[in-house]
C-alpha positions in Angstrom: 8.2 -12.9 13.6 11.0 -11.4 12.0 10.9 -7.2 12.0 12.6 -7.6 8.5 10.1 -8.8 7.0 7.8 -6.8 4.5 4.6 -5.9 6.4 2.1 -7.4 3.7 -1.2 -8.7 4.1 -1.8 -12.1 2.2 -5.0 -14.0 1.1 -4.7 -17.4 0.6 -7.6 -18.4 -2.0 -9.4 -21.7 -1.1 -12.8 -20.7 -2.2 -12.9 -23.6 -4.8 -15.1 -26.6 -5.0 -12.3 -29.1 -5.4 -14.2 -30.7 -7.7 -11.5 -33.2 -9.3 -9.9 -33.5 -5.6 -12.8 -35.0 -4.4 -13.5 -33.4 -1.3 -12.0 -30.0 -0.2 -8.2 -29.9 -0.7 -7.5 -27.5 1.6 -7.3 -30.4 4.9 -5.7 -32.8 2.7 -2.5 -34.7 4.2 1.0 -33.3 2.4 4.0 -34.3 4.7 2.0 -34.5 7.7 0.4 -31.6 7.4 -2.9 -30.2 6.3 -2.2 -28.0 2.8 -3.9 -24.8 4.8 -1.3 -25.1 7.3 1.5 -26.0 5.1 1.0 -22.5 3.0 0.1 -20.5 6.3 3.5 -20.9 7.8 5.4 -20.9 4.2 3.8 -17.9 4.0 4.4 -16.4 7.5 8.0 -17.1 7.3 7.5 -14.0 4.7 5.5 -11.5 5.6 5.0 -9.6 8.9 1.6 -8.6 7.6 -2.1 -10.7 8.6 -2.6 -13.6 6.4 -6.0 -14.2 5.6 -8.0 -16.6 3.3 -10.6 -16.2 1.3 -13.5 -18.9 1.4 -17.0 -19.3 1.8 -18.6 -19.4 5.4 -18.8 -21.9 7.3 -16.9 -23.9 4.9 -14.1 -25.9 8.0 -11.5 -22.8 8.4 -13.4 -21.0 11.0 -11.4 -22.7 13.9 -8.3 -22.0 12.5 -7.7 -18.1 13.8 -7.6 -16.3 10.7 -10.3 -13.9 9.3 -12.2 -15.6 6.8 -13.2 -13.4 3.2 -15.8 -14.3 2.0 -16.5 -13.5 -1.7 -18.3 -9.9 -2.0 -19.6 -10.0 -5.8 -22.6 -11.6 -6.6 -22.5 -14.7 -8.3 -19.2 -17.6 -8.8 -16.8 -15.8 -10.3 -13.9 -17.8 -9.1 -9.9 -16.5 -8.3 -11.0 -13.2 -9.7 -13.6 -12.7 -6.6 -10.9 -13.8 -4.1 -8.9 -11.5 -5.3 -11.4 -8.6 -5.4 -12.3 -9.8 -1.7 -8.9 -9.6 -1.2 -7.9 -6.0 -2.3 -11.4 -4.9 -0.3 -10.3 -6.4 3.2 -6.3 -4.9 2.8 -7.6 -1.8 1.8 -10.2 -1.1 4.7 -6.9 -2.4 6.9 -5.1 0.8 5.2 -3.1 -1.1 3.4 -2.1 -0.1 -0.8 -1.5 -3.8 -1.8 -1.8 -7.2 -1.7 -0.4 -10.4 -2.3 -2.9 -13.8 -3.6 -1.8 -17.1 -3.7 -4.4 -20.4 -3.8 -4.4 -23.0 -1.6 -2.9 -26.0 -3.6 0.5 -24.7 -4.1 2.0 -26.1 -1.2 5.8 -25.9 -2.0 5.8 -21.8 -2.8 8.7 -20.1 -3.4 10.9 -19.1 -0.4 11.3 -15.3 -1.6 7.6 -15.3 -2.9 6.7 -12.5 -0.8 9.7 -10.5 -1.3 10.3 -10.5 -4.7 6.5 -9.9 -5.5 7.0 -6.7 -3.3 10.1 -5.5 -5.0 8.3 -6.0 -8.1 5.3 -3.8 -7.4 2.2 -3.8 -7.5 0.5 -5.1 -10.3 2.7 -8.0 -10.3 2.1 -11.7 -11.3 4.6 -14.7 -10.9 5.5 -16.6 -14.2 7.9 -19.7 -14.0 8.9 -21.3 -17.3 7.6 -18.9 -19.7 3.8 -19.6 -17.8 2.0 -17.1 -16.2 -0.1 -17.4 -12.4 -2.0 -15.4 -12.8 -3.5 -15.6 -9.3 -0.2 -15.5 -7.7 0.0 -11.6 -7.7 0.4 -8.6 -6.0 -2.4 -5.9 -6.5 -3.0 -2.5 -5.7 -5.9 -1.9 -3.1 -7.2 0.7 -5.2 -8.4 -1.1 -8.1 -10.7 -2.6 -6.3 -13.4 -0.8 -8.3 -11.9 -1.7 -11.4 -11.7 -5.3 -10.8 -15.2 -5.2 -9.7 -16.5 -3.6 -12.8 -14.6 -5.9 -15.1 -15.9 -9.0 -13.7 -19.3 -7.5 -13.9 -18.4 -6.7 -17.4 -17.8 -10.5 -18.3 -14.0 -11.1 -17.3 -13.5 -14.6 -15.9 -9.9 -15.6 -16.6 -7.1 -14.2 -13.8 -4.8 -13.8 -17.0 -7.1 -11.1 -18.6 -6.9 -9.6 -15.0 -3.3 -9.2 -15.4 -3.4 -8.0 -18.7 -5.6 -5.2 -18.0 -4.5 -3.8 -15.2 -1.2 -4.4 -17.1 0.6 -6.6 -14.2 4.5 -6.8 -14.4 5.6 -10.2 -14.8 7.6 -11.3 -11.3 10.3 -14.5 -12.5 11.0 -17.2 -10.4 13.5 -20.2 -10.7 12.4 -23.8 -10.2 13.8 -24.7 -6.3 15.1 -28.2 -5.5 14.4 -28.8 -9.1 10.7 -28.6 -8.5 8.3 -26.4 -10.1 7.4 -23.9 -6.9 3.6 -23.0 -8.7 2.5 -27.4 -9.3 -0.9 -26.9 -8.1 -3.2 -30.1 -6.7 -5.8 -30.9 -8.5 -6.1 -34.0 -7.6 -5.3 -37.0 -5.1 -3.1 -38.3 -8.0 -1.2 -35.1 -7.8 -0.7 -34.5 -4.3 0.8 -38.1 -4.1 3.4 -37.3 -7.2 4.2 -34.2 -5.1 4.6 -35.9 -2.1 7.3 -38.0 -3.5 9.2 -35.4 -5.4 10.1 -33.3 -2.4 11.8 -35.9 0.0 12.1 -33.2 2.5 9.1 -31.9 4.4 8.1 -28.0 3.6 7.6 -27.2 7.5 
């Protein structure tokens, strides 16, 4: 691991039912390579800081070596409860911040880590005028302030961002991909497959 590195913790979100995938993304084949493991060492190639992901229990990641997060609000309340279960697990690890990112955006930026950091926290990537609204950095402390909102009725990761008034963090397509296609489906991860010649590990 480099020492360079920002010392970040990161939460991969694959608490989704992969409903349109057809069974759970996550430990679906992209260059050889399970999408989990893909992002993990993306991802670790970044940050000197624990990378963690944030699913239900006993839901197939347990053998990997990574704390699992569950969600900790009641109820399905989707990326916004990954990222609450997020900023609670950095914060008890005495960290201020964290970084999000879900689990079927296997081809993320190289300096996704980096420039998210040097952004600060409450950041959000945007590429081509759209925001990701999970792919963020957040501060630990509004942890509270997540959780109340959600209680309150917020769904949608891009009202997250606009109330806790996120910075918006630009990135540049690489290898004339977009760096944030997400994998919905099998259809998808097959189109991605054979737009990026080159394997991401």
């Amino acid at each position: 691991m480099q020492s360079d590195l920002p010392n970040i913790p990161c939460v991969i979100l694959a608490g989704g039912k992969s409903r349109r995938f057809g069974s759970n993304k996550a430990f679906a084949t992209f260059h050889g390579a399970r999408l989990i493991d893909v992002l993990i060492e993306r991802i670790e190639r970044q940050t000197s800081g624990p990378i963690s992901i944030n699913a239900i229990a006993e839901s197939g990641f347990e053998k990997m070596g990574r704390k699992i997060l569950p969600d900790r609000l009641p109820g399905s309340f989707g990326p916004l409860a990954g990222i609450h279960a997020a900023m609670h697990w950095a914060g008890k690890g005495g960290y201020s911040s964290v970084i999000t990112t879900p689990v079927d955006t296997p081809i993320l930026p190289a300096r996704f880590v980096e420039k998210l950091v040097a952004t600060g926290a409450p950041a959000t990537a945007i590429f081509n005028d759209r925001v990701h609204a999970v792919h963020g950095i957040w501060p630990t402390s509004l942890e509270d302030v997540l959780a109340e909102a959600v209680t309150d009725g917020m769904r949608a990761a891009r009202d997250w961002t606009a109330e806790c008034e996120a910075s918006l963090c630009e990135f540049r397509a690489e290898d004339g991909l977009d760096p944030f296609f997400n994998i919905n489906t099998p259809e998808d991860l097959q189109m991605l497959e054979n737009a990026q010649p080159v394997s991401p590990r």
